[in-house]
gemmi code that builds the backbone of each chain (N, CA, C; Angstrom):
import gemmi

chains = {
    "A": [
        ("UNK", (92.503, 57.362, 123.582), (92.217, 58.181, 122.417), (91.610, 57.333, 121.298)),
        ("UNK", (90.893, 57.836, 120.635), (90.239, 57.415, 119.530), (89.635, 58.280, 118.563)),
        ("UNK", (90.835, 57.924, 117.212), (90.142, 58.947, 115.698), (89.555, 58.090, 114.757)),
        ("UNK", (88.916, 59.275, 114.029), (87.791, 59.068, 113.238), (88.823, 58.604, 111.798)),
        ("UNK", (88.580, 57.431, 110.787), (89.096, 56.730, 109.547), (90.396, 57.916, 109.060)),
        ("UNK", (89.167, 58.586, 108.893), (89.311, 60.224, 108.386), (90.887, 60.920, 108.912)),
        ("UNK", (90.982, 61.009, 110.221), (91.382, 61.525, 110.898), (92.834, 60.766, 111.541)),
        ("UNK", (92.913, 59.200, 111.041), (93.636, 58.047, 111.557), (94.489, 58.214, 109.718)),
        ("UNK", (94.022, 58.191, 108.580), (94.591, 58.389, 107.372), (95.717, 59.572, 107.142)),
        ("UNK", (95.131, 60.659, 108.148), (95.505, 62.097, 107.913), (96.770, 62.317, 108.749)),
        ("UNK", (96.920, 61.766, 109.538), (98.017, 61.645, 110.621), (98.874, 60.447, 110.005)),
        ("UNK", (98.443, 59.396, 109.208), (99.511, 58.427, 108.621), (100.249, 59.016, 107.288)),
        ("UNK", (99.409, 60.021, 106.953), (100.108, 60.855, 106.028), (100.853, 62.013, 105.893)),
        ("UNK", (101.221, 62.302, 107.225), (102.323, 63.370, 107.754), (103.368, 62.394, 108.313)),
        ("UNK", (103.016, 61.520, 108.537), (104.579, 60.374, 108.760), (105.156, 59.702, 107.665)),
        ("UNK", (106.777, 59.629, 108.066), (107.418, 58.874, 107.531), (107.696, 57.499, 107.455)),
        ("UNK", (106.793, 56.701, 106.877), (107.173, 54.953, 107.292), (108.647, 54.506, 106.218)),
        ("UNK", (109.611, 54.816, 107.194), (110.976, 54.832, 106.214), (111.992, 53.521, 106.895)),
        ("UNK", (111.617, 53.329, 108.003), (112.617, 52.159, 108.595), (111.968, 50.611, 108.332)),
        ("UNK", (112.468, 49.650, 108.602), (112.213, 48.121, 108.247), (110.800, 48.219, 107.666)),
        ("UNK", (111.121, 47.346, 106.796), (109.213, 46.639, 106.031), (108.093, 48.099, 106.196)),
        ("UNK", (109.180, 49.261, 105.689), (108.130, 50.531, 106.082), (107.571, 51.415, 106.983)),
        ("UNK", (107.698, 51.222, 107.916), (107.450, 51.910, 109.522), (107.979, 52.926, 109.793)),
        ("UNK", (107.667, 53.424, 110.952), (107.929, 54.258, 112.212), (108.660, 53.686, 113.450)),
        ("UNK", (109.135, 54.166, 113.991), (110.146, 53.306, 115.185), (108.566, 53.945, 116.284)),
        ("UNK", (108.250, 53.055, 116.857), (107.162, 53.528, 118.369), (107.864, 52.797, 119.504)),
        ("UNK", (107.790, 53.874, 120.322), (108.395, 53.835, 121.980), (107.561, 54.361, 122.505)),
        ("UNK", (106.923, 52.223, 123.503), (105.690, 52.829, 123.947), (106.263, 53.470, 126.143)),
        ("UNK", (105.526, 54.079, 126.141), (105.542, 55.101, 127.675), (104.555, 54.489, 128.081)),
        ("UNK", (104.588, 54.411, 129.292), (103.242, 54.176, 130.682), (102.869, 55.758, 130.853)),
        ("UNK", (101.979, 55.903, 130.654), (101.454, 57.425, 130.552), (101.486, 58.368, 132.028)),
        ("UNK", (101.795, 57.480, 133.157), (101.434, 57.399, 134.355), (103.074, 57.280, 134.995)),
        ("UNK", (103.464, 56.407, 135.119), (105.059, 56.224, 136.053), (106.286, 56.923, 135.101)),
        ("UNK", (105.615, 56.914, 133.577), (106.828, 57.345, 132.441), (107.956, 56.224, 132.357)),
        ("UNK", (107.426, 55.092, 132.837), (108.523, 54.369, 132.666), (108.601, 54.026, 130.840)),
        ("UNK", (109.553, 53.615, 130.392), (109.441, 53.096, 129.263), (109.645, 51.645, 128.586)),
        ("UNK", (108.459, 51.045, 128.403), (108.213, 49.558, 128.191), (108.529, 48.511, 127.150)),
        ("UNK", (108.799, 49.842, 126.227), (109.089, 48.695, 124.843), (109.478, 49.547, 123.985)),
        ("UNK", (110.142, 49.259, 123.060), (110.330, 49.633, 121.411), (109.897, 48.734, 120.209)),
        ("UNK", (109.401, 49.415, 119.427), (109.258, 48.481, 118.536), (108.408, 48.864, 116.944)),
        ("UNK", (108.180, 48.528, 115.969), (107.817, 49.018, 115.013), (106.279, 49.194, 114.504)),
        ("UNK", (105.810, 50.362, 114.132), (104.279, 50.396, 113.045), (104.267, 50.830, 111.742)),
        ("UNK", (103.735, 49.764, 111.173), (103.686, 50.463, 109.581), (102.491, 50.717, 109.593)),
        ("UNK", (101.501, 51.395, 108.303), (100.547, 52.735, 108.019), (99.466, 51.609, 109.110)),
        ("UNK", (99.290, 50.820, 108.469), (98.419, 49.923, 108.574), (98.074, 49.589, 110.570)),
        ("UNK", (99.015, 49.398, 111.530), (99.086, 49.457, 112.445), (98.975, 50.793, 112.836)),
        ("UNK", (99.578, 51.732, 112.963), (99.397, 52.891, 113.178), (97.763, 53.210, 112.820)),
        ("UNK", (97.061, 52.966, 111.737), (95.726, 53.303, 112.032), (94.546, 52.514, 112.374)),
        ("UNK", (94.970, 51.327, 112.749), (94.711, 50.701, 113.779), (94.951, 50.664, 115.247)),
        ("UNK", (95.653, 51.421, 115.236), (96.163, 52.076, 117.321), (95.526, 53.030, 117.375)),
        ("UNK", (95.209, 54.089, 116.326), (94.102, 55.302, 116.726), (92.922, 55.458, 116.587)),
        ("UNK", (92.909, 54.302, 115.824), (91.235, 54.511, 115.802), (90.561, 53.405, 116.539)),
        ("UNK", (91.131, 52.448, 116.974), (90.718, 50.793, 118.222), (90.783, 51.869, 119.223)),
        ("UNK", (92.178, 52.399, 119.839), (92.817, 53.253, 120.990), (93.622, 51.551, 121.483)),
        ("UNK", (93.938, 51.014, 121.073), (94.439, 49.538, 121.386), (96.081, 49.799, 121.052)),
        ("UNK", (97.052, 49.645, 121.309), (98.200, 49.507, 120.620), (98.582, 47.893, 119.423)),
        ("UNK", (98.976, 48.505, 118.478), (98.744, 47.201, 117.404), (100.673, 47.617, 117.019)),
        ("UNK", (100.890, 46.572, 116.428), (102.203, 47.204, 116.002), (102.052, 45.899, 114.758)),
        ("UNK", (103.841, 46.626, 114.183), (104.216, 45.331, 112.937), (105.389, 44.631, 113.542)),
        ("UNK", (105.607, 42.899, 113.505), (106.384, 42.239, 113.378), (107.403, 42.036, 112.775)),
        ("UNK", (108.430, 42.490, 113.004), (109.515, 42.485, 111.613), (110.180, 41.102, 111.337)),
        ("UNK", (109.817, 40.560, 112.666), (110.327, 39.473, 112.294), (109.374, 38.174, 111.881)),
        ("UNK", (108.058, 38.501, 112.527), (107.161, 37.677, 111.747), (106.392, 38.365, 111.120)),
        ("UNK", (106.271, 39.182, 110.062), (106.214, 39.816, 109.098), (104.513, 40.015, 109.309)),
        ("UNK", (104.405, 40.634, 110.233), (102.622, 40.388, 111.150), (102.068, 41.152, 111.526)),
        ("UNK", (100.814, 41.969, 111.338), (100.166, 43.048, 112.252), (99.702, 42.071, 113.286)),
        ("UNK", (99.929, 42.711, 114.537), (99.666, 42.034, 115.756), (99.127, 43.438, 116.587)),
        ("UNK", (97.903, 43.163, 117.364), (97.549, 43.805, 118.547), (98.036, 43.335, 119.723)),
        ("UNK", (98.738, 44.387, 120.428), (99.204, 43.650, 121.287), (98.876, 42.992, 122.413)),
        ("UNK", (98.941, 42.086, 123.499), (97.896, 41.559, 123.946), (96.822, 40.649, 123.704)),
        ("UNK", (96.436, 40.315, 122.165), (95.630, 39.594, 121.903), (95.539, 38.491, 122.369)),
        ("UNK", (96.596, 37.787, 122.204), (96.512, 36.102, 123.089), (96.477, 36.397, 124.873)),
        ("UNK", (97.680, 37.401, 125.287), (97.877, 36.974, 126.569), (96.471, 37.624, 127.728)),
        ("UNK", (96.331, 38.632, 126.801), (95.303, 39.904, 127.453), (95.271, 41.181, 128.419)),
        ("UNK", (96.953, 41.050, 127.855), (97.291, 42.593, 128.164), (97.834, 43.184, 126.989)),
        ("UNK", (96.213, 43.800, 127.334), (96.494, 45.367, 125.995), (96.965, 46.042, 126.442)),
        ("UNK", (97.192, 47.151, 125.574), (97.668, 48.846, 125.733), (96.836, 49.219, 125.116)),
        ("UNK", (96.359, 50.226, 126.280), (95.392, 50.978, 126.223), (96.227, 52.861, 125.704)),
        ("UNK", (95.899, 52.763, 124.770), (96.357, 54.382, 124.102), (95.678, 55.356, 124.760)),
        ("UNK", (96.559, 56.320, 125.488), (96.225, 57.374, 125.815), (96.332, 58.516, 125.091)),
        ("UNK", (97.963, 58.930, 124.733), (98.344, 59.821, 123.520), (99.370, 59.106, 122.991)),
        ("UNK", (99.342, 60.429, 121.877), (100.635, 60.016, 121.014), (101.140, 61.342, 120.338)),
        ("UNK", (102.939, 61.017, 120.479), (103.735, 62.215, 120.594), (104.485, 61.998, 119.296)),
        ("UNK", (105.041, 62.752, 118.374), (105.535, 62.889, 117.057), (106.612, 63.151, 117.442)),
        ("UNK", (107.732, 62.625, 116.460), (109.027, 62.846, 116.843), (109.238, 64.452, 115.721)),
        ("UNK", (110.739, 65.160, 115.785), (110.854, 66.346, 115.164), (111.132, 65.689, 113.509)),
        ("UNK", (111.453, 64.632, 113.239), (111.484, 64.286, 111.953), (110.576, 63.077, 111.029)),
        ("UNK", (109.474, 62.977, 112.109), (107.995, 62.639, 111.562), (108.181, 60.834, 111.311)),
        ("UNK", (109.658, 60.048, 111.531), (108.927, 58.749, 111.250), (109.567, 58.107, 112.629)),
        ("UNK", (109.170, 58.546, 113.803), (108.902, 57.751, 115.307), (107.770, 58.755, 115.667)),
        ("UNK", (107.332, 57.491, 116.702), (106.022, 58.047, 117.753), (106.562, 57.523, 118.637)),
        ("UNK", (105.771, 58.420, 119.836), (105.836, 57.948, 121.167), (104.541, 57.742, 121.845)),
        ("UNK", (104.317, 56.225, 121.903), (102.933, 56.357, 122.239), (102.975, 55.835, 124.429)),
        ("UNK", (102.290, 56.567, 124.495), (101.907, 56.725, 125.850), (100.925, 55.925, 126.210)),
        ("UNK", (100.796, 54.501, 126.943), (99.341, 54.235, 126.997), (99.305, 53.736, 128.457)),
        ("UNK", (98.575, 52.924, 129.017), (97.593, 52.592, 130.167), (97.503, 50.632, 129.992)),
        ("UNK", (98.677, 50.447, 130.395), (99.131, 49.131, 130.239), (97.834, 48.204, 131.252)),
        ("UNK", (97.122, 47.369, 130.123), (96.541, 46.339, 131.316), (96.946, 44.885, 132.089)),
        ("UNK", (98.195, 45.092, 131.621), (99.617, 43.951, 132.177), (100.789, 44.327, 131.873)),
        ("UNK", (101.509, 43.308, 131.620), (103.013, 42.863, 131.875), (103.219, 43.588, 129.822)),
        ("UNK", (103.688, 44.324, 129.396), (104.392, 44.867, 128.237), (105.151, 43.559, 127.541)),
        ("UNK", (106.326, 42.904, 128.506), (106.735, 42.099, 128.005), (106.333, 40.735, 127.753)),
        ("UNK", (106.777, 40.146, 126.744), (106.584, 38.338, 127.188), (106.962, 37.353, 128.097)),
        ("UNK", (108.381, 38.346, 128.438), (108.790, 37.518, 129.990), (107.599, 37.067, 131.003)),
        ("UNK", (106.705, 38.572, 130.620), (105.888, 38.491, 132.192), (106.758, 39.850, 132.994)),
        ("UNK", (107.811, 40.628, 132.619), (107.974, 41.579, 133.168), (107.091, 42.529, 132.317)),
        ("UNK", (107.048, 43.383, 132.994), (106.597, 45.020, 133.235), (106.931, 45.516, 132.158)),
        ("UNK", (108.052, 45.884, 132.053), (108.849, 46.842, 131.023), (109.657, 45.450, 129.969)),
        ("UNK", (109.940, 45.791, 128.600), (111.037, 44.696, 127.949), (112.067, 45.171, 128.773)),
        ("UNK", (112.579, 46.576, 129.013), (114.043, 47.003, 129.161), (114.045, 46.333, 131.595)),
        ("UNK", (113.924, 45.256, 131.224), (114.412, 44.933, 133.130), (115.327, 44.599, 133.285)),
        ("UNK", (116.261, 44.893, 132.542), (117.714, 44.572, 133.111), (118.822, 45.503, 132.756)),
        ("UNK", (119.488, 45.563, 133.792), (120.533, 46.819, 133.249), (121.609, 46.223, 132.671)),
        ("UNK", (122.821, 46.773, 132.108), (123.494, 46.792, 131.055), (124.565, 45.480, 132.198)),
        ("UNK", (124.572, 45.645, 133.330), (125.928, 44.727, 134.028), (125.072, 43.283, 134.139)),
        ("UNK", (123.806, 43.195, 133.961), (123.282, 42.083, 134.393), (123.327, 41.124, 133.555)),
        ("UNK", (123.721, 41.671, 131.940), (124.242, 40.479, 130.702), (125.403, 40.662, 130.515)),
        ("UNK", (126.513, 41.310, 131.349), (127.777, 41.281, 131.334), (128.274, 39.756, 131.700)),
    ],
    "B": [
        ("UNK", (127.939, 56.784, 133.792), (128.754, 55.189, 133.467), (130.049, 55.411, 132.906)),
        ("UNK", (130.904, 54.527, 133.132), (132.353, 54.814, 132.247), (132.816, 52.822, 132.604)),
        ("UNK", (132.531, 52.426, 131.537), (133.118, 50.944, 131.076), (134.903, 50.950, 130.325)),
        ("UNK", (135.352, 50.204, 130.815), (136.609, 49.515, 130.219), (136.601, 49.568, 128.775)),
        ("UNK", (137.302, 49.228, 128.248), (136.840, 48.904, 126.295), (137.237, 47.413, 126.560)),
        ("UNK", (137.398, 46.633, 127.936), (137.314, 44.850, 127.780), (135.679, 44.763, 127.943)),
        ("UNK", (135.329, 45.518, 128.816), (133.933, 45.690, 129.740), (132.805, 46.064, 128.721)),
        ("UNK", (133.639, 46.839, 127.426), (132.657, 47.114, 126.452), (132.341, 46.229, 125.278)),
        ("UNK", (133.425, 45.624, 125.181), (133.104, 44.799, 123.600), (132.500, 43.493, 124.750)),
        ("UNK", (132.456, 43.182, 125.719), (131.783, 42.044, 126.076), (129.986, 42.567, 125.946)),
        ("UNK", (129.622, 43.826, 126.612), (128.299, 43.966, 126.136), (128.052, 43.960, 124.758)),
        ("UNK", (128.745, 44.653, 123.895), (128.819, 44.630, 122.625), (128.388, 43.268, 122.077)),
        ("UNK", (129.330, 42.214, 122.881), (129.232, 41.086, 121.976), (127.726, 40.093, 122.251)),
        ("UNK", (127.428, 40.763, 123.325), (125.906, 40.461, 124.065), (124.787, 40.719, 123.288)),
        ("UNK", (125.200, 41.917, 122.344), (123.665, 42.717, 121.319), (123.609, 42.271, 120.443)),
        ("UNK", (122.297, 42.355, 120.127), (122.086, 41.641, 118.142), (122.132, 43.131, 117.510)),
        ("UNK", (123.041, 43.418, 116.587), (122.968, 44.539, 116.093), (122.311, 43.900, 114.693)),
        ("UNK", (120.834, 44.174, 114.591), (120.379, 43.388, 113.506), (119.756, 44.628, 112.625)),
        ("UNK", (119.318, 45.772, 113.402), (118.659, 46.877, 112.553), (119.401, 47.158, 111.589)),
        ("UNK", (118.577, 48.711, 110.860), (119.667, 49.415, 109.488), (120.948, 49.639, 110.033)),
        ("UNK", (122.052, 49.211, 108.857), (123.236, 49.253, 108.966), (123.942, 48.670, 110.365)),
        ("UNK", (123.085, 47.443, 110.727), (123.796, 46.940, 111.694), (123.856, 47.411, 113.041)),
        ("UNK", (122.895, 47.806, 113.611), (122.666, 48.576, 114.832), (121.415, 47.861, 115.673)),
        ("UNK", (121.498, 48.158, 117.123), (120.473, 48.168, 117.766), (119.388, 49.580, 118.138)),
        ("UNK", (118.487, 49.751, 118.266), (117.323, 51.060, 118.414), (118.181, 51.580, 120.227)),
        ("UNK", (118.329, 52.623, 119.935), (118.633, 53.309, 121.498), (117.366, 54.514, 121.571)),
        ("UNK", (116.692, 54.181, 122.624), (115.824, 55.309, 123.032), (116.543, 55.621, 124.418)),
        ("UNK", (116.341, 57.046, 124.103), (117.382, 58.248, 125.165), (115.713, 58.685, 126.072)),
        ("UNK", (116.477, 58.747, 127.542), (115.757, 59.287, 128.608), (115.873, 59.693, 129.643)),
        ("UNK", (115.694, 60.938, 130.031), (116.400, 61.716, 131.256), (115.821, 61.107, 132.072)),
        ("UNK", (117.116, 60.475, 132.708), (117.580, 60.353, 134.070), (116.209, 60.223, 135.122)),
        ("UNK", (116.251, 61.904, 135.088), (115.637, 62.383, 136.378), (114.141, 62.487, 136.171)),
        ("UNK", (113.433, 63.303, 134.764), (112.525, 63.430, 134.365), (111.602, 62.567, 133.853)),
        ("UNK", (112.343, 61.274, 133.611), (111.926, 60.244, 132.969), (111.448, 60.631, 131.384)),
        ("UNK", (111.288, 62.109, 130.849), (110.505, 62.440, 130.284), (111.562, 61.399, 128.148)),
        ("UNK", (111.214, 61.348, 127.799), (111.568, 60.286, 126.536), (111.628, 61.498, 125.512)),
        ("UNK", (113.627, 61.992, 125.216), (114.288, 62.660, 124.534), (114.595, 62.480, 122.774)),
        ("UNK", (114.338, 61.157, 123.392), (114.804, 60.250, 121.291), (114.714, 59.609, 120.805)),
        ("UNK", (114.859, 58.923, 119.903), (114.726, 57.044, 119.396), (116.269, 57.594, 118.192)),
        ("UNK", (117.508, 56.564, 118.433), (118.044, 56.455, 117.164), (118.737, 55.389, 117.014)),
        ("UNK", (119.940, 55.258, 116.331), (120.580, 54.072, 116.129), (122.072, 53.814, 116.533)),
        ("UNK", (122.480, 52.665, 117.274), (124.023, 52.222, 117.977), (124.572, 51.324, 116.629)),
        ("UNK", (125.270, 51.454, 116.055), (126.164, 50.665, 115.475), (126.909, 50.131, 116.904)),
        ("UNK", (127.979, 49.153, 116.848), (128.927, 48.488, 118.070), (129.558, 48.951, 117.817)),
        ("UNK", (130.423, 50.373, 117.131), (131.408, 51.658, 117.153), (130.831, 52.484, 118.137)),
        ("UNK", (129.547, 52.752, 117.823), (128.688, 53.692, 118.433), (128.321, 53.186, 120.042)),
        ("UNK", (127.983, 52.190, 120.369), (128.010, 51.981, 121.609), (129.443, 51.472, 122.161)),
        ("UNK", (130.365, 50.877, 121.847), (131.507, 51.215, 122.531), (132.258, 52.671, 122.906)),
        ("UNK", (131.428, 53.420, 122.335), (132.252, 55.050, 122.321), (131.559, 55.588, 123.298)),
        ("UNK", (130.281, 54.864, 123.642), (129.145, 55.788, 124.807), (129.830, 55.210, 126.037)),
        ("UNK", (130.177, 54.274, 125.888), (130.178, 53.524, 127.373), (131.703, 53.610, 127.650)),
        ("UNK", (132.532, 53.696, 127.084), (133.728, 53.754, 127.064), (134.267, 55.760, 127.383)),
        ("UNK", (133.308, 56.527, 126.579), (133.686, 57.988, 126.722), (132.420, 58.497, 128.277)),
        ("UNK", (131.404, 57.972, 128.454), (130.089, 58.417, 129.352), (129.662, 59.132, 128.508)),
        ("UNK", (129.472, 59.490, 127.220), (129.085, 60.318, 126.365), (128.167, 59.679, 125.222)),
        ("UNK", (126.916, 59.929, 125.063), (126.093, 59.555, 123.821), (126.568, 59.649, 123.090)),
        ("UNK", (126.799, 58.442, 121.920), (127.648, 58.653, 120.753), (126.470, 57.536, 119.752)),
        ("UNK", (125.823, 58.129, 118.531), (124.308, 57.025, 117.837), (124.758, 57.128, 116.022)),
        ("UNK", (124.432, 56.180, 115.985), (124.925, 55.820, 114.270), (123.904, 56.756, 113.267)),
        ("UNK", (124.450, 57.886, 112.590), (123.084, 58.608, 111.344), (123.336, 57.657, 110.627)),
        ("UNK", (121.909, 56.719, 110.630), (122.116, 56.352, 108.895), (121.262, 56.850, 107.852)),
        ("UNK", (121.218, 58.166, 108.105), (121.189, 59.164, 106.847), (122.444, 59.530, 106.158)),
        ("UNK", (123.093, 60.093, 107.090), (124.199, 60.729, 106.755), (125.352, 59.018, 106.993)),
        ("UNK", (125.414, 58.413, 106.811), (126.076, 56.755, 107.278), (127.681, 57.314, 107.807)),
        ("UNK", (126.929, 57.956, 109.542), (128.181, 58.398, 110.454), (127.890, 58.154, 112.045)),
        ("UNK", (129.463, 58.142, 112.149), (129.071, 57.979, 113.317), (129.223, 59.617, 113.658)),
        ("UNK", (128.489, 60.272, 115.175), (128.317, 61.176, 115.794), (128.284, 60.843, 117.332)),
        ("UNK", (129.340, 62.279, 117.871), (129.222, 62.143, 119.349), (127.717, 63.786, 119.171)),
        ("UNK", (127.260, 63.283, 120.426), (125.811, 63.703, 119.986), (125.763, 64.896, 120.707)),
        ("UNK", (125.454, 66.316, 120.257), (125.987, 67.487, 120.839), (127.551, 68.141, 120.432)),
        ("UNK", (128.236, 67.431, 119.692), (129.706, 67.500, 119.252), (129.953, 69.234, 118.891)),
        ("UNK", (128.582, 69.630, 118.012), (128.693, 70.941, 117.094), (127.711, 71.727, 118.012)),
        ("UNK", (126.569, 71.751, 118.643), (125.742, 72.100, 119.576), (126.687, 72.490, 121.008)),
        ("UNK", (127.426, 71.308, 121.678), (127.757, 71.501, 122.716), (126.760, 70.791, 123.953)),
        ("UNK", (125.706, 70.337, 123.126), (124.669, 69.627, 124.121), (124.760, 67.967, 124.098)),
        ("UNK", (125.886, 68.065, 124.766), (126.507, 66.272, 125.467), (124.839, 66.019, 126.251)),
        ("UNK", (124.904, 65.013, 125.783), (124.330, 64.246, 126.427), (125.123, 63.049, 127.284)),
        ("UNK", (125.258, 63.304, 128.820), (126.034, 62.690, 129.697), (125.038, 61.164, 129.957)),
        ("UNK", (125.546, 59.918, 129.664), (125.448, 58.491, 130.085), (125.259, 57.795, 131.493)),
        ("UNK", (123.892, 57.880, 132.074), (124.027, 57.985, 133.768), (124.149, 56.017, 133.928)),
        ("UNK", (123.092, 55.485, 133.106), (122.559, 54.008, 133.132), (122.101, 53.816, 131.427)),
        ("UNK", (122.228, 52.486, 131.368), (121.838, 51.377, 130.284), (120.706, 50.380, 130.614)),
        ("UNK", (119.863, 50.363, 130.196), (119.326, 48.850, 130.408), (118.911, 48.226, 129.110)),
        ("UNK", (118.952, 47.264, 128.745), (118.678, 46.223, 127.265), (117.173, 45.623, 127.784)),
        ("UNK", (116.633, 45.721, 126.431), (115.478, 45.131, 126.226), (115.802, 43.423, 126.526)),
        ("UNK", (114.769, 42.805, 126.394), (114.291, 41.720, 126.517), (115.112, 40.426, 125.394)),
        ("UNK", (114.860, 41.227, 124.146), (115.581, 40.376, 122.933), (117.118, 41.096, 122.354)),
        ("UNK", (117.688, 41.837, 123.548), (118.967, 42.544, 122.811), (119.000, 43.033, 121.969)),
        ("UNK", (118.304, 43.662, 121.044), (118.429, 44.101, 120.107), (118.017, 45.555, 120.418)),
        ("UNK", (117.701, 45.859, 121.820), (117.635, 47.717, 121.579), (117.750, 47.816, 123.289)),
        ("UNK", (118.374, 48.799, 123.514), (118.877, 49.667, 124.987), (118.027, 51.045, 125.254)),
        ("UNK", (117.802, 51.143, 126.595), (117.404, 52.025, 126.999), (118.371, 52.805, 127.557)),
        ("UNK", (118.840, 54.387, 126.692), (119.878, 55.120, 127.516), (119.727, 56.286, 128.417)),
        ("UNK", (119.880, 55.613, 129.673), (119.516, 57.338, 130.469), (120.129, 58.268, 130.824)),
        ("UNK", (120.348, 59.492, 130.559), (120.973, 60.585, 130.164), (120.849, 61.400, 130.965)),
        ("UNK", (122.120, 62.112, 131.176), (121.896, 63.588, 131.810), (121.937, 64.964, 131.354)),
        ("UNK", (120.793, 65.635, 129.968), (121.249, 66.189, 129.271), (121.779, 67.732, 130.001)),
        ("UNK", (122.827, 68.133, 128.964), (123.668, 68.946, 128.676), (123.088, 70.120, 128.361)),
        ("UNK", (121.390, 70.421, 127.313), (121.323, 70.786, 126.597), (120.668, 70.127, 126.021)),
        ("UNK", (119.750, 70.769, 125.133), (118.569, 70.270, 124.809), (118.874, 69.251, 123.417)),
        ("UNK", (117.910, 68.285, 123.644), (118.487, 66.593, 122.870), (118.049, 67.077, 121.096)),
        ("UNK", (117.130, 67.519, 120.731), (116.527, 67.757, 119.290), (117.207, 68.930, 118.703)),
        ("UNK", (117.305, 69.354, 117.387), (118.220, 69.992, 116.684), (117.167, 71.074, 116.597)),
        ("UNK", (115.983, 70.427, 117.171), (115.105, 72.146, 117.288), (114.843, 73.430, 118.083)),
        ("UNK", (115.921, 72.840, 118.987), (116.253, 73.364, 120.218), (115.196, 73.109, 121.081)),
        ("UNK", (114.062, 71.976, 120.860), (113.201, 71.239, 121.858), (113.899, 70.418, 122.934)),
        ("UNK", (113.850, 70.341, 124.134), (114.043, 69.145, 124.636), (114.158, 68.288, 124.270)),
        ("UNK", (113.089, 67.482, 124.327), (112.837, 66.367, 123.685), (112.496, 66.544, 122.152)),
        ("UNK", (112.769, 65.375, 121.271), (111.970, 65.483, 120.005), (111.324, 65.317, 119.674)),
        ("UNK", (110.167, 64.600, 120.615), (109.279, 63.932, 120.813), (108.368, 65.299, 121.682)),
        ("UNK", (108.263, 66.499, 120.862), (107.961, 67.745, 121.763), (106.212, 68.195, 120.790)),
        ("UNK", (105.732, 67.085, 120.025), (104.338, 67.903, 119.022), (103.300, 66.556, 119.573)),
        ("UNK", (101.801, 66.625, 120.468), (101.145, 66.072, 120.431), (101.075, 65.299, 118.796)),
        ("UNK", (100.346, 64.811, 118.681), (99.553, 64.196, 117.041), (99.012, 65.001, 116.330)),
        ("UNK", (97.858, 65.867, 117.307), (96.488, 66.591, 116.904), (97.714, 67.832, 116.523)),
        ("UNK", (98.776, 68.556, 116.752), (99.801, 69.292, 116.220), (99.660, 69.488, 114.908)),
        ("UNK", (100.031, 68.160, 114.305), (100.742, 67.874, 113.258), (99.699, 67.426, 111.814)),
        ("UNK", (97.928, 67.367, 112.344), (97.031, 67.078, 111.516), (96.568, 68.442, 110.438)),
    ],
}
model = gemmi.Model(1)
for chain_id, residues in chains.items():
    chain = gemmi.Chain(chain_id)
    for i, (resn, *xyz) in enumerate(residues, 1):
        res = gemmi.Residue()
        res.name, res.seqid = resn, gemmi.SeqId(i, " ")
        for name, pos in zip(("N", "CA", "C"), xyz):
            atom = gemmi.Atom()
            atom.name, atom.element = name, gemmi.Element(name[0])
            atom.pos, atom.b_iso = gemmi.Position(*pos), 0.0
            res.add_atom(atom)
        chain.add_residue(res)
    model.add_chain(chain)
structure = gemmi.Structure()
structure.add_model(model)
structure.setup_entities()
């Protein structure tokens, strides 16, 4: 997907950027298996940079950073859609992973189940 | 799932509860559908009560409470699997809902494309 300035402003202004350093909580989806790969945060600024690139970009909360994701390693997310939560400050963005989501090098962040850090 | 409360404060003591009010991000997801029901927040009250009852239990920090989720609805959301992200600080919970997860009587809350909401 890809919107127009116009159209990337207009959608940051029906959301709520109310959680850490301003944001939206985004939970990104494989648009395809539905698995779910990551959580993690966008403020205005990222958010209209994911719709109008079609790239997934997010904010760093902990290094206080707009980052695209993928940039160094070279797996982007490729944006397909994006789903609004019922109280306007999460998205769910759906995209078309061109690698590994995580930094491990796994697939998904969530690869381990709850007994495996027991 | 149904954990011990020894079995629970050891995962507990495994998470960075670093978000608002001391919580990790729980995104909820059926089971079966894979389809992605929620994004909210575990205080370590709140996730010892899920894993300990099999019952979704997520911190409002609007309302700064804890909630078993469906309590006034009747739409439990039943606890099938857990898996933790990468940096502990957020779980993936998969659910067997009861009853539909959003207070809009949507399924999911995550139920309005983007182009919806422009």
């Amino acid at each position: 997907m890809r919107l127009s300035i116009e159209e990337a402003e207009k959608l940051a202004n029906k959301l709520k950027f109310r959680h850490e350093d301003n944001t939206v909580i985004a939970v990104v989806q494989d648009y395809k298996t539905k698995e779910v790969l990551s959580v993690a945060f966008m403020n205005r600024e990222a958010l209209i940079k994911t719709v109008t690139t079609g790239y997934l970009h997010l904010w760093s909360t902990s290094r206080k950073k707009l980052w695209l994701k993928g940039e160094t390693s070279g797996n982007l997310q490729i944006v397909v859609d994006i789903k609004i939560d019922c109280d306007e400050d999460a998205v769910l963005v759906l995209v078309k992973p061109m690698g590994p989501m995580c930094h491990t090098g796994n697939f998904s962040c969530f690869y381990r189940r709850y007994s495996e850090i027991l």
